[in-house]
Steps between C-alpha positions, in 0.01 A plus 500: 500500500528660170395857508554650176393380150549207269547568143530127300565531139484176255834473310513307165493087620401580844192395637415844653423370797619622858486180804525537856594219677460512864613292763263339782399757775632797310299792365629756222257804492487700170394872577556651184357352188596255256528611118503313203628672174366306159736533196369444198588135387578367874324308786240685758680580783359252799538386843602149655493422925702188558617383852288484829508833600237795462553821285315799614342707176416869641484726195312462187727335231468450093668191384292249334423183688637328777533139634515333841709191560366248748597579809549890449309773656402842350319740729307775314491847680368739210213390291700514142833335647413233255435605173446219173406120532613356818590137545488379838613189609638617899298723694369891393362723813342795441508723816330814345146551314563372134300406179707313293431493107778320391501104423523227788638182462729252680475233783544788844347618722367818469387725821397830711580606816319734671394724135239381213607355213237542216597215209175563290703666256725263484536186242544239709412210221875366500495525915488161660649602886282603789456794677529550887363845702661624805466732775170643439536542097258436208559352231244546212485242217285399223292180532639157440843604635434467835600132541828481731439841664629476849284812727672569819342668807360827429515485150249523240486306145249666301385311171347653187246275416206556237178394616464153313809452733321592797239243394786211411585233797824679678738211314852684562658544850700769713635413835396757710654519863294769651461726226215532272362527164310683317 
């Protein structure tokens, strides 16, 4: 656990960018928050996960993007842990209500336990992974993005879809084990 705050500042040739690399079965939990200090002339400050371990986002944090190996875990606790374009090619988990506004994309999975996740503000045009919902969460998304959606027990999907939708044969699928949509 990490409790206080961390301040990343891009020096001249770096890349600016901060990675955690986590082993298998580990967690590292970052309570305070997660700065990222622009200079004029260098790279954005960002964020890499690496490893198969999880890392535990609880504050809201102001770097500029962040990406997701395969295989690496990022559990979101406060609704702006992830600020900028996210790249996700491991597994995201939101565990608190959240409306994301940033850019999706990547190959992951991303999820909600027990919370709502709201990704109607979100572009999702470069996002090719699926989404899964867990222990009674929702998960609201926009229609056409609904393919690969896994709905677990008690869980709701809830899709946005206009009318001519409504209308359209139901050609995209969600695997829904118990829960239901919407």
């Amino acid at each position: 656990t990490i409790g206080g705050n961390i301040g990343v500042h891009s020096q001249a040739g770096s890349s600016g960018k901060i990675i955690f690399n986590i082993a298998e079965g580990k967690t590292l939990t970052l309570k305070g928050k997660f700065d990222g200090a622009v200079y004029s002339g260098q790279p954005t400050p960002s964020m890499q996960v690496t490893g198969e371990g999880t890392l535990k986002l609880e504050n809201a944090n102001t770097y500029n993007g962040t990406t997701v190996d395969a295989g690496a875990k990022i559990e979101v606790a406060n609704a702006s842990a992830l600020p900028g374009a996210i790249t996700n090619n491991g597994t995201i988990t939101y565990t608190i209500d959240a409306t994301p506004t940033n850019a999706l994309s990547g190959e992951g999975v991303t999820g909600v336990d027990a919370a709502t996740l709201n990704m109607l503000s979100a572009n999702l045009d470069g996002y090719t992974g699926t989404f899964a919902v867990a222990n009674n969460g929702t998960l609201i998304l926009p229609a056409g993005k609904e393919a690969g959606v896994t709905v677990a027990a008690g869980s709701t999907l809830k899709l946005n879809l206009t009318d001519d939708q409504l209308k359209a044969p139901y050609e995209n699928k969600a695997t829904v084990d118990g829960g239901s949509i919407v």
